[in-house]
ZAFI-708083 format. One record per residue (C-alpha): x, y, z; residue number from 1; residue in one letter. Coordinates in pm, 1 decimal, decimal comma, always signed. Layout:
N
X | Y | Z | NUM | A .
...
//
This chain:
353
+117,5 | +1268,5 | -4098,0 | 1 | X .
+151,0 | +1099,4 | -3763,6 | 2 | X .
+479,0 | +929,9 | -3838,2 | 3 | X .
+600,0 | +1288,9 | -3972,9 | 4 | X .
+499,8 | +1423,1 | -3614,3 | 5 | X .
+647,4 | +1143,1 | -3450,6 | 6 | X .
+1000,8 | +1182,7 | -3597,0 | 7 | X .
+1002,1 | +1553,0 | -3533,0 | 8 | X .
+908,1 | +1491,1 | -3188,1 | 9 | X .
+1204,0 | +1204,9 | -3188,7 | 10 | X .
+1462,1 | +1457,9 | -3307,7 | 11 | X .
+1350,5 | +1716,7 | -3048,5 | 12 | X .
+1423,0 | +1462,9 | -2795,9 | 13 | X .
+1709,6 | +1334,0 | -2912,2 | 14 | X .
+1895,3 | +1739,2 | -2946,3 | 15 | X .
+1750,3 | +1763,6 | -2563,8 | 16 | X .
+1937,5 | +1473,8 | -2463,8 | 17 | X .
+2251,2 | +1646,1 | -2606,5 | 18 | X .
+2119,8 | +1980,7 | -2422,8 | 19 | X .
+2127,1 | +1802,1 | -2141,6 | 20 | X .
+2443,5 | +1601,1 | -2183,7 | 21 | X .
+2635,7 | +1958,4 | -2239,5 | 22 | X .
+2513,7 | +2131,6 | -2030,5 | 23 | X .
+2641,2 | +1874,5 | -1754,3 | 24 | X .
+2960,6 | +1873,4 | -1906,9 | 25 | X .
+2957,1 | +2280,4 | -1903,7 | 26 | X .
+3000,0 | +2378,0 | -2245,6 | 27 | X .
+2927,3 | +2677,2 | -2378,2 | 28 | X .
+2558,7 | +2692,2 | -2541,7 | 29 | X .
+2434,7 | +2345,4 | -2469,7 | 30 | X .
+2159,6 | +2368,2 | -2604,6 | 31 | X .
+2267,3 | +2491,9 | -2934,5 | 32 | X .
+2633,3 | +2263,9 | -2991,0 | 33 | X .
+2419,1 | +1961,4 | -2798,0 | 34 | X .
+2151,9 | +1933,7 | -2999,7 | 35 | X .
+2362,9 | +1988,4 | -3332,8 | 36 | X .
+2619,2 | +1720,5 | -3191,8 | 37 | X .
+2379,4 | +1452,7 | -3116,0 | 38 | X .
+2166,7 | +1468,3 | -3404,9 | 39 | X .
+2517,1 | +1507,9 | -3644,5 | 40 | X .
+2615,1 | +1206,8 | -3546,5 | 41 | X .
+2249,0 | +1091,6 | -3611,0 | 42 | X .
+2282,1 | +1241,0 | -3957,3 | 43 | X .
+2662,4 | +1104,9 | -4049,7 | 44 | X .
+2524,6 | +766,9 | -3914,8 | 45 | X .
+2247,2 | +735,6 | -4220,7 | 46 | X .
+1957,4 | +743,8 | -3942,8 | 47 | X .
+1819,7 | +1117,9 | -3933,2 | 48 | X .
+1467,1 | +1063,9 | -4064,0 | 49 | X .
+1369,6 | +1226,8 | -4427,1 | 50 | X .
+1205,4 | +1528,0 | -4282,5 | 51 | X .
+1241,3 | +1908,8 | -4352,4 | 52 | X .
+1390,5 | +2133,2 | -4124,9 | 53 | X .
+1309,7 | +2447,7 | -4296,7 | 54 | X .
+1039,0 | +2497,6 | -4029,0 | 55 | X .
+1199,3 | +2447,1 | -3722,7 | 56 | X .
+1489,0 | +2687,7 | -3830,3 | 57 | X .
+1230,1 | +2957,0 | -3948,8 | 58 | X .
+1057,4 | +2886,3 | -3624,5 | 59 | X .
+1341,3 | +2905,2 | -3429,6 | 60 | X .
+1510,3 | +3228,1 | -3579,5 | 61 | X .
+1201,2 | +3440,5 | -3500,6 | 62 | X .
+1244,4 | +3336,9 | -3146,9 | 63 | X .
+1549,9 | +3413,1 | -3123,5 | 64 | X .
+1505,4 | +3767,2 | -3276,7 | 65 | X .
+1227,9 | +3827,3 | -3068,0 | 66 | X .
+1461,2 | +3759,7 | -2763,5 | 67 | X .
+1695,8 | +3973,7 | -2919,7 | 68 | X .
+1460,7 | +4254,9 | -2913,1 | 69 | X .
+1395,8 | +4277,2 | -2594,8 | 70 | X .
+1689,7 | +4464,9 | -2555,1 | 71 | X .
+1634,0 | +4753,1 | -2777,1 | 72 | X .
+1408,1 | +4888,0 | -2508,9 | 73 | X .
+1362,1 | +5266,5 | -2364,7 | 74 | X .
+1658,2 | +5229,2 | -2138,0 | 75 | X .
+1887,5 | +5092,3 | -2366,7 | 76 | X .
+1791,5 | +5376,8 | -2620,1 | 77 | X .
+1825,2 | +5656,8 | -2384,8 | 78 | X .
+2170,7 | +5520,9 | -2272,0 | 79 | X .
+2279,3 | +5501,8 | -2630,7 | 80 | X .
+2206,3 | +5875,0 | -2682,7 | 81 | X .
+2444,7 | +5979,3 | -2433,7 | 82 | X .
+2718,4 | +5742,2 | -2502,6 | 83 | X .
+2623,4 | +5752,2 | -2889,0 | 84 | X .
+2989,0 | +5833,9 | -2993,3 | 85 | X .
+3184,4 | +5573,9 | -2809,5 | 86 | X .
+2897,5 | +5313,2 | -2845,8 | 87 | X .
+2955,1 | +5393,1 | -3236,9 | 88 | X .
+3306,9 | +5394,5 | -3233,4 | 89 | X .
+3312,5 | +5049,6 | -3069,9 | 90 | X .
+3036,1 | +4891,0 | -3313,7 | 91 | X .
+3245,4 | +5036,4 | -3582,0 | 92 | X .
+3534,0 | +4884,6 | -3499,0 | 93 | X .
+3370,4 | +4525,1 | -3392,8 | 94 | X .
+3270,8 | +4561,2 | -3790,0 | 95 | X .
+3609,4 | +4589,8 | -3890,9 | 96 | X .
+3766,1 | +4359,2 | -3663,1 | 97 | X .
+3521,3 | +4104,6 | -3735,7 | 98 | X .
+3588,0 | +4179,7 | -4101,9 | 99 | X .
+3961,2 | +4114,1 | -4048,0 | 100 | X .
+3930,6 | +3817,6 | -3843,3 | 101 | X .
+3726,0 | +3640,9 | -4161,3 | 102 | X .
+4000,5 | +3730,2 | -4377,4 | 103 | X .
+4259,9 | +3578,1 | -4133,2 | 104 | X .
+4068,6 | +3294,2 | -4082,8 | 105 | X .
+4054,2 | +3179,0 | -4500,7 | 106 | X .
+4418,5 | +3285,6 | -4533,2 | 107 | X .
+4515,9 | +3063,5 | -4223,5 | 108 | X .
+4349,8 | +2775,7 | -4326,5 | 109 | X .
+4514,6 | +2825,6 | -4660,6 | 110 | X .
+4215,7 | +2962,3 | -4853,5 | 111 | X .
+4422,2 | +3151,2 | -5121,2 | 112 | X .
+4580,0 | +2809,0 | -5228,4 | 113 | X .
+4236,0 | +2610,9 | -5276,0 | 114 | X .
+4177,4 | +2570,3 | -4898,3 | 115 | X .
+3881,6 | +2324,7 | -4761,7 | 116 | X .
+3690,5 | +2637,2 | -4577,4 | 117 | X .
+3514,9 | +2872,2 | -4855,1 | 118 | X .
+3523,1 | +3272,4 | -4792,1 | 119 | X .
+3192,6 | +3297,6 | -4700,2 | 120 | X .
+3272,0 | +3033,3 | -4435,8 | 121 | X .
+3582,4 | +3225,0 | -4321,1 | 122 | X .
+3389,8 | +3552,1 | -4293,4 | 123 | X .
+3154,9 | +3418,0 | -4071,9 | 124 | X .
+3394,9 | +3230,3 | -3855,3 | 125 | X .
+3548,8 | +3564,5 | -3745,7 | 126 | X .
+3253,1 | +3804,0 | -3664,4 | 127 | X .
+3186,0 | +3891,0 | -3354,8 | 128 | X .
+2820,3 | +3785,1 | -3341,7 | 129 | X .
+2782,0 | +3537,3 | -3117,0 | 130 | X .
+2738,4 | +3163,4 | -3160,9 | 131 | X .
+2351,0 | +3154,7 | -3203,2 | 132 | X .
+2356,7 | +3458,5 | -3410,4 | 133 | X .
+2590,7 | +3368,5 | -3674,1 | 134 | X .
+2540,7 | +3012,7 | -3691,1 | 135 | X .
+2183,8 | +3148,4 | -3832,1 | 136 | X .
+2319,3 | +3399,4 | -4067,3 | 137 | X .
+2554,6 | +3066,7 | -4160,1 | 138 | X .
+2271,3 | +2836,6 | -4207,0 | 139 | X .
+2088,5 | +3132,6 | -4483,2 | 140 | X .
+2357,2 | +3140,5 | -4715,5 | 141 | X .
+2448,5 | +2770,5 | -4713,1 | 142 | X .
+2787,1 | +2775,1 | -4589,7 | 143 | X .
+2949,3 | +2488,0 | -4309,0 | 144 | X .
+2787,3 | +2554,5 | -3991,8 | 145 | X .
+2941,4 | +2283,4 | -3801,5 | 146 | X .
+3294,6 | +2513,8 | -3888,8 | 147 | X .
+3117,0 | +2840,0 | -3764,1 | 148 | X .
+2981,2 | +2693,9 | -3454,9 | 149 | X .
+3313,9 | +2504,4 | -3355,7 | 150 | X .
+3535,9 | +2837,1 | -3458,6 | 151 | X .
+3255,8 | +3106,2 | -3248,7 | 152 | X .
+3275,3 | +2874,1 | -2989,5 | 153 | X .
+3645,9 | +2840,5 | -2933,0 | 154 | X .
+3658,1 | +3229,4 | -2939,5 | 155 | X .
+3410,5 | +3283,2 | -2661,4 | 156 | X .
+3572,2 | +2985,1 | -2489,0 | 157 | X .
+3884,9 | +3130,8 | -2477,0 | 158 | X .
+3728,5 | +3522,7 | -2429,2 | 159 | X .
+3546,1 | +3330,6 | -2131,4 | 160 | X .
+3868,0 | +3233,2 | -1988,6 | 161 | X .
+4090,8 | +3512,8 | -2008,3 | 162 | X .
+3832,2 | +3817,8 | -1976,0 | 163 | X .
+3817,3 | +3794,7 | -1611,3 | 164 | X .
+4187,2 | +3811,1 | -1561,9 | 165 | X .
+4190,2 | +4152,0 | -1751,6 | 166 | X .
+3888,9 | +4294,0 | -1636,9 | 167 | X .
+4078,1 | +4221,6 | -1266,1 | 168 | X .
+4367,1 | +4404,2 | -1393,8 | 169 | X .
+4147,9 | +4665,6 | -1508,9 | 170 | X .
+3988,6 | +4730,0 | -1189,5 | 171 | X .
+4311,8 | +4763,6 | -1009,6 | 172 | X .
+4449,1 | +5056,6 | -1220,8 | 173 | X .
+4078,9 | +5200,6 | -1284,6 | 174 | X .
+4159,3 | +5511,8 | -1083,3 | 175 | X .
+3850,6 | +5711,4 | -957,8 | 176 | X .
+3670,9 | +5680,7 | -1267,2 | 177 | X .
+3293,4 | +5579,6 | -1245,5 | 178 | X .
+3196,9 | +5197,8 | -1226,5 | 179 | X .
+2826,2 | +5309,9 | -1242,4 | 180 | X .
+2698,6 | +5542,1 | -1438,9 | 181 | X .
+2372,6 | +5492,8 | -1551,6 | 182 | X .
+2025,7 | +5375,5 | -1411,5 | 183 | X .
+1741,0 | +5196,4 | -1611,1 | 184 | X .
+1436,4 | +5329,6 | -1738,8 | 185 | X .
+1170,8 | +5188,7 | -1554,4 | 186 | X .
+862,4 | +5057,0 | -1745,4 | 187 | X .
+535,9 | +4876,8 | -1685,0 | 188 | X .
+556,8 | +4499,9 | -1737,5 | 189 | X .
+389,9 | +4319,7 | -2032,6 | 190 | X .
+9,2 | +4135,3 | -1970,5 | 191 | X .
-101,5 | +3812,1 | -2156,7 | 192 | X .
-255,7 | +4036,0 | -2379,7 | 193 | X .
+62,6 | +4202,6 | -2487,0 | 194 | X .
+270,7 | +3893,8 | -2515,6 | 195 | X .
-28,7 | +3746,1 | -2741,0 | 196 | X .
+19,0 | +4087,9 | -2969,4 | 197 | X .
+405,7 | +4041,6 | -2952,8 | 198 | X .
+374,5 | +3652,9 | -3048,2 | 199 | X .
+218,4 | +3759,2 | -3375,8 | 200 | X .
+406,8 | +4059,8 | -3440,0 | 201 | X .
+714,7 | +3897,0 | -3462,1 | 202 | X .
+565,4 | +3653,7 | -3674,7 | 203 | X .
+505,8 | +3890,0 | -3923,2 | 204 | X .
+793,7 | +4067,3 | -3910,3 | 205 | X .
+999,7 | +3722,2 | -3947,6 | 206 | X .
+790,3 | +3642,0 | -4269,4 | 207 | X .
+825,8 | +4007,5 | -4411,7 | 208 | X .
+1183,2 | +3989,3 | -4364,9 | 209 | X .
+1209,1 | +3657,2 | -4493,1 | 210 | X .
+1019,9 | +3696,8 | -4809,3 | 211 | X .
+1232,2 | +4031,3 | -4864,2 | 212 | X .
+1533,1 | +3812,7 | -4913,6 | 213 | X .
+1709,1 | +3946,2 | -4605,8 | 214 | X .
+2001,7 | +3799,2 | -4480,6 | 215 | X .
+1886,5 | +3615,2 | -4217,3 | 216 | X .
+1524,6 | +3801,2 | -4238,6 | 217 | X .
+1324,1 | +3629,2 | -4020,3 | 218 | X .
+1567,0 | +3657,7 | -3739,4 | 219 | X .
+1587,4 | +4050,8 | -3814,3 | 220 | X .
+1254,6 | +4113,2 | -3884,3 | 221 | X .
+1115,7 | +3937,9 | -3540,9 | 222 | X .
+1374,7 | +4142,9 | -3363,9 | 223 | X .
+1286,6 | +4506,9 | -3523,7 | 224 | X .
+916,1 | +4408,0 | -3522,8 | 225 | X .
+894,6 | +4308,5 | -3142,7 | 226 | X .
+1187,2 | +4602,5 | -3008,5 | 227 | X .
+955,1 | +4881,7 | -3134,1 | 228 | X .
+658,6 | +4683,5 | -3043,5 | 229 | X .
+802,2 | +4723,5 | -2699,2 | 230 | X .
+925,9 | +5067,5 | -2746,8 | 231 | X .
+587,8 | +5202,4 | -2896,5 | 232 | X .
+334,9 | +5053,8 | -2598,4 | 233 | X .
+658,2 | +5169,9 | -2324,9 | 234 | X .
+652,4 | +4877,8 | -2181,8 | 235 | X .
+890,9 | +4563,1 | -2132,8 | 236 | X .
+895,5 | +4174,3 | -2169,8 | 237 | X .
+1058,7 | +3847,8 | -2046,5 | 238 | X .
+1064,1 | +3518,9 | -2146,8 | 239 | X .
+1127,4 | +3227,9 | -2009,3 | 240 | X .
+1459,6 | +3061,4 | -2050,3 | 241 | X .
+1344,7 | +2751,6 | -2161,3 | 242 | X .
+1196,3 | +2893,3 | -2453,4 | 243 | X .
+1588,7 | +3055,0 | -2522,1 | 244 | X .
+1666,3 | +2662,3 | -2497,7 | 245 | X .
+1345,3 | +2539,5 | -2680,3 | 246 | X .
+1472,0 | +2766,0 | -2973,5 | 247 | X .
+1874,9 | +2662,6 | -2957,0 | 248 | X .
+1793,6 | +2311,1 | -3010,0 | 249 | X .
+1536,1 | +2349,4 | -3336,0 | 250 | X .
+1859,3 | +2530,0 | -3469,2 | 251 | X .
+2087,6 | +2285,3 | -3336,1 | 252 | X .
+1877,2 | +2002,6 | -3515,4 | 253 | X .
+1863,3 | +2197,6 | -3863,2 | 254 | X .
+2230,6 | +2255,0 | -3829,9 | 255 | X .
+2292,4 | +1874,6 | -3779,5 | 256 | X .
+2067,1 | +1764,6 | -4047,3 | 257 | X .
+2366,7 | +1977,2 | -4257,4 | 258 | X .
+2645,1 | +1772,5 | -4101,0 | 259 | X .
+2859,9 | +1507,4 | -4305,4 | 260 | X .
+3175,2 | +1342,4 | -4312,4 | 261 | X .
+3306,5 | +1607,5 | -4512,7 | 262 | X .
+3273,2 | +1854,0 | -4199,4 | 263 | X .
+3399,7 | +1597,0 | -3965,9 | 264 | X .
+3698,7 | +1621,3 | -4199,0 | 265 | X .
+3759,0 | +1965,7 | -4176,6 | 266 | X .
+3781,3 | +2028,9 | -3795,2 | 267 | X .
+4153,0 | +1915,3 | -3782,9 | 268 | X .
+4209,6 | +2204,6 | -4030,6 | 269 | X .
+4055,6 | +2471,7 | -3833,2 | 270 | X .
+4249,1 | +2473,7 | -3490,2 | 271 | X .
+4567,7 | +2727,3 | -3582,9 | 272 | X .
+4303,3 | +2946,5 | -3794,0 | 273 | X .
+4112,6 | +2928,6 | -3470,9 | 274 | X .
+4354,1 | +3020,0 | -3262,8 | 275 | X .
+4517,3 | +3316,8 | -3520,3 | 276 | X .
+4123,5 | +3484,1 | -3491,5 | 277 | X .
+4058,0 | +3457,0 | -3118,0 | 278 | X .
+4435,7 | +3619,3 | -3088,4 | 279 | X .
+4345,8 | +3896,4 | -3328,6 | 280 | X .
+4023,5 | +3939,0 | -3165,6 | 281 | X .
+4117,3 | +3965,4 | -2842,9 | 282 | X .
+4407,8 | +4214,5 | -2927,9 | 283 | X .
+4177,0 | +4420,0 | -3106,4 | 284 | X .
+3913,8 | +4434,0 | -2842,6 | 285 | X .
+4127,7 | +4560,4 | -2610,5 | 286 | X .
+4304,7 | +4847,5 | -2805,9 | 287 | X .
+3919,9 | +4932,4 | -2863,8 | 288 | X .
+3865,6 | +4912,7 | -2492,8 | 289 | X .
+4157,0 | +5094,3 | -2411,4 | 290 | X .
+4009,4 | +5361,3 | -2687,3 | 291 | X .
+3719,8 | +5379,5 | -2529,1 | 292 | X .
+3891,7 | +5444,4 | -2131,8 | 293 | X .
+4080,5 | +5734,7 | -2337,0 | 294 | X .
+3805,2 | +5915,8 | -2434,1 | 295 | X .
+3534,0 | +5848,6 | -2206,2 | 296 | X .
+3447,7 | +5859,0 | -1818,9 | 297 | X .
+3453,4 | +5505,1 | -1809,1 | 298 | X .
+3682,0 | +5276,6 | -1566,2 | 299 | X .
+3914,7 | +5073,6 | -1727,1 | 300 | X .
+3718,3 | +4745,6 | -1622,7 | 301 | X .
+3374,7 | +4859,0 | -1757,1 | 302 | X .
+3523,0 | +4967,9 | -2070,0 | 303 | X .
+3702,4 | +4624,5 | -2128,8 | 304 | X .
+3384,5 | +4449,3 | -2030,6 | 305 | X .
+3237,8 | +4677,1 | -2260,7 | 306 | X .
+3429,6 | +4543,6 | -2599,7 | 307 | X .
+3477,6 | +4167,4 | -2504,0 | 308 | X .
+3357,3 | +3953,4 | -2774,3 | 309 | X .
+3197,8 | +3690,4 | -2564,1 | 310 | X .
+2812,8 | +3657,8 | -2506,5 | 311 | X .
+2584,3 | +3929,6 | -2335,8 | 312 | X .
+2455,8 | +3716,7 | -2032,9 | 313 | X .
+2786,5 | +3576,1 | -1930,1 | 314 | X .
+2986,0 | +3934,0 | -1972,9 | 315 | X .
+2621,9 | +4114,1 | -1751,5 | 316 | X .
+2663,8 | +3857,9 | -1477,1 | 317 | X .
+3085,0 | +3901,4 | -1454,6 | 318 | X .
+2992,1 | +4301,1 | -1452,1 | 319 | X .
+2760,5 | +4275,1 | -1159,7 | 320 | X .
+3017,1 | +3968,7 | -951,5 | 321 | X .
+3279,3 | +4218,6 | -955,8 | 322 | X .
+3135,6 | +4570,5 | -904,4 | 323 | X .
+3161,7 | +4708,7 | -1299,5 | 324 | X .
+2822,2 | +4849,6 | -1476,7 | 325 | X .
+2617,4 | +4590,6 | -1561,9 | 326 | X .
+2406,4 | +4826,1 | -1726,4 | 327 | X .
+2656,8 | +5024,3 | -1970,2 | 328 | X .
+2826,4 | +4697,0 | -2044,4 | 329 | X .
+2468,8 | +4569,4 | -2147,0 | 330 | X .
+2428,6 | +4869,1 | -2360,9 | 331 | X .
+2739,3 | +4804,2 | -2572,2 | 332 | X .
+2680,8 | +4466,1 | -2621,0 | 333 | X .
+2314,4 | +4538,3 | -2743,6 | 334 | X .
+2507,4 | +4790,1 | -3023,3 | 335 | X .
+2720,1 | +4529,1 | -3107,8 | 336 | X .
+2541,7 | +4231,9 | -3156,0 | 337 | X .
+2241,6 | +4457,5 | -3358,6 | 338 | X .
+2488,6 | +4593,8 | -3529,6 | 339 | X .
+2713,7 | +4294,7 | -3646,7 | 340 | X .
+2392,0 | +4104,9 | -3733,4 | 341 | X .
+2162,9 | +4385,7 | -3932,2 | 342 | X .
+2521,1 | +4536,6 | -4129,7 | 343 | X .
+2729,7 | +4250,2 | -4116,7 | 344 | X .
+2592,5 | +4002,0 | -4374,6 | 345 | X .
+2547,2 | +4336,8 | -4618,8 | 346 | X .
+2964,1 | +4375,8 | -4620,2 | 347 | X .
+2952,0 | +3980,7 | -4638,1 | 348 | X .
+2730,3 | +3868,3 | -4959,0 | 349 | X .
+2858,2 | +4117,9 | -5222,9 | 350 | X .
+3200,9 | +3925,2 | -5183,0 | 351 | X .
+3103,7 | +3576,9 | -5215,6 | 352 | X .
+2889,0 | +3636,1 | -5487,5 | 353 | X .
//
């Protein structure tokens, strides 16, 4: 028992060294790739220790839904009612472009010809999820992670990169249009009390979801279970970031307990298929942005903040730095990555099985 405990408490330090090594070097999700990286290499090396991750990634996932369900609060809700048709057109069409970029992504890397990368693999690659997020729903259906990861994370790289210059461009030939449009709901913070009732109501709701067989259930079901938690008492919660990180590297270690030669062999293979998805998915998020300035009140900047596929914080914080809607752009976002993760792996599994 104690020499269990001691090499889960090894591995744990040995992803936070990677954390910690990333995050110095700047990469996207350090705590996520870092982890994975460092204890990969522990894995391909023959030196990870004969222990079960199916814990830590259970663990993990309900934290990570809770955090997601913070927010799918009152605010968010009541924004969504009055921008319900755009806010559906654009998760709608994140579906579909997702949908397209998985298909892209197993024809490019030669998939119809007995290609290295599997369909599932493929489909996965190209939704617009978000690293964390789909490297989960990856990890529930046993397909290569270390593929998904790399793949999501060129794509928000490269988002990263050139979203800035088009949101500039945007703001330039905006017109009068509003940049701010909405105001949050305010509501009464949570008390130790209510984070005590929220610890154990995402619990269940992870293990309900999980024993249902849902794709990725545990995830989903901490994230429904703790939104209208939040919703129901009207009031809102926080967390600390380090538990955001704490949760990133138990994933991080279950996905590099999954790493082999055999994925090492395959990242050579994935760079053009890469680079084919984040082109379609750029293109495609901004006709849907450009949708969305055509039928909306909307500046042109909010609205391409709006449909970027690149991660909620970083795309909140770029909003606010140059004068956009925080707010709205949070709102989308929220649709999105709910969306793409609850409906997702349901247009996902009946083809790979």
């Amino acid at each position: 028992m104690m020499s269990r405990l001691f090499a889960y408490c090894a591995i744990y330090a040995l992803g936070g060294a990677g954390f910690v090594v990333f995050k110095f070097l700047r990469i996207p999700n350090p705590a996520l790739l870092g982890s994975m990286f460092a204890t990969g290499v522990l894995n391909i090396a023959g030196h990870f220790p004969p222990i079960s991750t199916r814990f830590i990634s259970f663990t993990a996932n309900i934290m990570i839904g809770t955090m997601i369900g913070r927010q799918i609060d009152r605010a968010v809700l009541s924004r969504m009612k009055t921008l319900l048709r755009p806010v559906v057109i654009q998760t709608v069409g994140m579906l579909g472009l997702s949908f397209a970029c998985g298909c892209v992504m197993f024809i490019t890397s030669g998939g119809l010809t007995g290609g290295k990368i599997s369909l599932s693999t493929a489909l996965i690659c190209g939704a617009a999820g978000g690293i964390t997020e789909m490297t989960a729903f990856g990890m529930s259906i046993d397909t290569d992670v270390v593929v998904i990861a790399l793949t999501q994370l060129f794509r928000v790289v490269i988002a990263l990169t050139i979203i800035p210059y088009l949101s500039l461009f945007g703001k330039r030939s905006g017109g009068d249009r509003k940049s701010s449009v909405s105001v949050p709901i305010s509501s009464e913070e949570f008390s130790g009390r209510d984070y005590s009732i929220l610890a154990l109501i995402s619990l269940i709701g992870g293990l309900v979801g999980y024993l249902l067989g849902v794709p990725t259930g545990a995830m989903l079901g901490a994230m429904a279970a703790s939104g209208v938690f939040a919703i129901l008492i009207k009031k809102k919660y926080g967390f600390d970031v380090r538990l955001r990180y704490f949760a990133q590297i138990g994933l991080g270690l279950a996905m590099g307990q999954r790493i082999s030669p055999n994925s090492t062999a395959l990242l050579g293979a994935i760079l053009w298929p890469a680079l084919a998805v984040t082109a379609l998915m750029l293109t495609g998020s901004m006709l849907l942005a450009i949708l969305l300035y055509k039928t909306t009140d909307l500046d042109l900047t909010t609205c391409l903040l709006c449909t970027a596929p690149a991660g909620m914080s970083q795309i909140g914080a770029f909003a606010e730095e140059i004068g956009a809607d925080p707010f709205t752009a949070t709102v989308f976002h929220t649709a999105r990555i709910v969306g793409i993760v609850s409906i997702y792996p349901w247009i996902v599994l009946p083809m790979i099985r």
